[in-house]
C-alpha positions in Angstrom: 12.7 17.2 -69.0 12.5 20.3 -71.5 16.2 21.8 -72.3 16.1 25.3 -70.2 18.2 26.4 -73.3 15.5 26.6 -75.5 13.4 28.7 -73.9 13.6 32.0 -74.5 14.7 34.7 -71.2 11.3 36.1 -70.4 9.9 33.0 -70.3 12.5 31.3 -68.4 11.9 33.8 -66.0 8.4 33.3 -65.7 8.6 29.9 -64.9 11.5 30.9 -62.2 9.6 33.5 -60.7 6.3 31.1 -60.5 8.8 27.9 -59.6 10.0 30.2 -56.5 6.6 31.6 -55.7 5.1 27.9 -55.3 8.2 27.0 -53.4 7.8 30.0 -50.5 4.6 28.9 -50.6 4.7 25.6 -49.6 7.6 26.1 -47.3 4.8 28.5 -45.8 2.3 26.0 -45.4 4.0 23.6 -44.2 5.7 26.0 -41.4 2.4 27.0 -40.3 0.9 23.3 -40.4 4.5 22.3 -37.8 3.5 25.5 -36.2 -0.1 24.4 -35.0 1.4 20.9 -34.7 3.5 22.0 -31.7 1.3 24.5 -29.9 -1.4 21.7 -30.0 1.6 19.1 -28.2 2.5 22.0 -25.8 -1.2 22.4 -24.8 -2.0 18.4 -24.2 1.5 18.7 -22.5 0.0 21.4 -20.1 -3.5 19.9 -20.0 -1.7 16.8 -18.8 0.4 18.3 -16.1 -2.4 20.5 -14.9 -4.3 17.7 -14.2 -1.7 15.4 -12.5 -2.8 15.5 -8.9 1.1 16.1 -7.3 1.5 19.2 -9.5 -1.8 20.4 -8.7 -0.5 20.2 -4.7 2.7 21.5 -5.3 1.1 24.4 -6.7 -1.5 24.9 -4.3 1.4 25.0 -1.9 3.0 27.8 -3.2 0.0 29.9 -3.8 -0.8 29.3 0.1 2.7 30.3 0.8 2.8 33.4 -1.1 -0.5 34.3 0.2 0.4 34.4 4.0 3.6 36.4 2.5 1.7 39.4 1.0 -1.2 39.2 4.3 2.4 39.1 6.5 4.3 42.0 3.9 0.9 44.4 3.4 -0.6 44.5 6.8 -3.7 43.6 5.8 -5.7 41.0 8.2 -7.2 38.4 4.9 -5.8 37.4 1.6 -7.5 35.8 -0.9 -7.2 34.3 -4.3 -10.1 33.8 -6.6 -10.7 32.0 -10.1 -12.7 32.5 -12.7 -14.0 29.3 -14.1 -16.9 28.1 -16.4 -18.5 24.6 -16.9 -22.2 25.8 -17.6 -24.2 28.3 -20.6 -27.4 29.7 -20.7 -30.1 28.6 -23.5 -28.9 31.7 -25.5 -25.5 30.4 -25.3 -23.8 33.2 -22.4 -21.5 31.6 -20.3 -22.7 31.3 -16.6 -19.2 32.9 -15.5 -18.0 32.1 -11.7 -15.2 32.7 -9.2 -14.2 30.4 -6.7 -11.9 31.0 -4.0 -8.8 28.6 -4.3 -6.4 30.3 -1.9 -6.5 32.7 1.5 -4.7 33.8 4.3 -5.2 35.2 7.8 -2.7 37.5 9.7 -4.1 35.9 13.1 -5.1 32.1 13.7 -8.6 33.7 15.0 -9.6 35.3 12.1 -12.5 33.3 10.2 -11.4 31.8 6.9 -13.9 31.8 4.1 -12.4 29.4 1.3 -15.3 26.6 1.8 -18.4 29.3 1.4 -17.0 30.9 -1.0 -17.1 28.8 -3.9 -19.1 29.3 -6.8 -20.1 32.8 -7.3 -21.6 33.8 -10.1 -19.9 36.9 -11.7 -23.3 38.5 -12.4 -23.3 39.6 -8.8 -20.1 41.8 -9.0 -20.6 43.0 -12.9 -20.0 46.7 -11.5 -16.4 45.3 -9.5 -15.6 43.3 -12.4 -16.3 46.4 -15.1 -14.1 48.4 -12.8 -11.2 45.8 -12.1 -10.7 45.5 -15.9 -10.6 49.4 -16.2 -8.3 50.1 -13.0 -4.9 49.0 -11.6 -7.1 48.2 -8.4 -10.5 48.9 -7.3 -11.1 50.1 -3.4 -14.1 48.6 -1.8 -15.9 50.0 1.4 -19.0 48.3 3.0 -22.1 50.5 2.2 -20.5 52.1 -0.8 -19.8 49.7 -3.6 -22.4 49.2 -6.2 -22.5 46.1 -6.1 -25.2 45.0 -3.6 -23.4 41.6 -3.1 -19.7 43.0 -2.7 -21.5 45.4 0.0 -22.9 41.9 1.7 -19.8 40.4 1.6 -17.7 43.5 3.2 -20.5 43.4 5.9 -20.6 40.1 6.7 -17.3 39.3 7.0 -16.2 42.3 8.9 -14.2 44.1 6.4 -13.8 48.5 6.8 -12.2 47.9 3.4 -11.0 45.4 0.6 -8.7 46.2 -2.5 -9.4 43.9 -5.6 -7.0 43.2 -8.2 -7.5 41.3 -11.8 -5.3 38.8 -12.6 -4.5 38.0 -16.5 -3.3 35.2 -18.3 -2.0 34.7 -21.4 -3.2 37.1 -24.4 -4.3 39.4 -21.6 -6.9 36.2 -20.5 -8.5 36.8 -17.0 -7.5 34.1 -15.0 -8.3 35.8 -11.3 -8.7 38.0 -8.4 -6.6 39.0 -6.0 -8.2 40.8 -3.0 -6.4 41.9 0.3 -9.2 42.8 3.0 -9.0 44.4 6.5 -10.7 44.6 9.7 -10.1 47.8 10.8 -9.8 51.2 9.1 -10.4 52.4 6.1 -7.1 52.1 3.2 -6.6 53.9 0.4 -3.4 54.2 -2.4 -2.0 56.9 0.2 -1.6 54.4 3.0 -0.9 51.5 0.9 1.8 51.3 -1.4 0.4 50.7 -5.2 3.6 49.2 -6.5 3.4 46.5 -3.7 -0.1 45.9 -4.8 1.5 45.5 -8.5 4.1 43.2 -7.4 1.9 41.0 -5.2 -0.5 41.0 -8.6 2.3 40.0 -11.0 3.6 37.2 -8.7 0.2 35.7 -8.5 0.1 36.0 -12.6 3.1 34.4 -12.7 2.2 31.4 -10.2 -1.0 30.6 -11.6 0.0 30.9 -15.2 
């Protein structure tokens, strides 16, 4: 090992400065190697409890629950809760984006309950919605008026005078869903239903699926 004393102050300074530079460095590198170590055993951690059939029930559960809460809290006579969800690509490599329904609720046991027949959508038949949802806080629908020709069908053919929709994110702002109250009769707007419920109801969705 070379005597320190023999090397003359500017020198010696160099090789501190360069000694102190490699070891920031390192210490950087190797941070940011444990770093992406740990997110990648938090995600197989989630991966793995996602797909572990009790916690999928519990949560299913509690997104039933809270649904029949909000259709019970906001007067309105169907809740829903929709998915996004992937799985296929076109040859040019666009995804072949859907929404499923995973969750609803009714305000009266007669009502009909679409959750079966509602599976699978693709998301090029509500691009107009969609554009609009990530835009807005909420986006009003009324049969005959959206332009969306298929969010007009399903208005109509369900029996809805109205339907607000609200986008659900994720993490990193992530869409993860839609939440969309619906009625039977009359038509609602933000005057006759309170926005910050709608927010709340939203945010407690975000939270439950997320």
């Amino acid at each position: 090992m070379p005597d320190l004393s023999t090397i003359p102050p500017p020198e010696l300074k160099t090789l501190s400065t360069a000694f102190w530079t490699l070891l920031i460095t390192g210490a950087g590198l190797f941070a940011t190697y444990a770093k992406k170590l740990y997110e990648d055993w938090q995600a197989k951690r989630q991966q793995a409890k996602q797909s572990n059939p009790a916690f999928l029930a519990e949560r299913q559960a509690a997104l039933d629950q809270y649904a029949q809460h909000v259709c019970e809290r906001s007067g309105c006579d169907h809740v829903s809760l929709y998915q996004f969800h992937n799985g296929q690509y076109f040859t040019n490599g666009d995804s072949i984006q859907k929404i499923s329904m995973v969750t609803e609720a009714v305000c009266d046991a007669s009502l009909a309950r679409w959750k079966m027949l509602s599976r699978d959508l693709p998301c090029s038949s509500f691009p107009n919605t969609l554009l609009a949802a990530s835009k807005q806080a909420r986006v009003w629908l009324y049969p005959g008026e959206c332009e969306d020709f298929a969010a007009n069908k399903v208005l109509s053919d369900r029996g809805y005078t109205c339907a607000v929709v609200l986008l659900v994110r994720g993490n990193k702002g992530a869409w993860v869903g839609l939440v969309v109250l619906s009625w039977c009769e009359g038509r609602q707007t933000d005057d006759t239903i309170d926005p910050a419920a709608l927010e709340h109801h939203r945010r407690e969705f975000a939270y439950k699926l997320t």
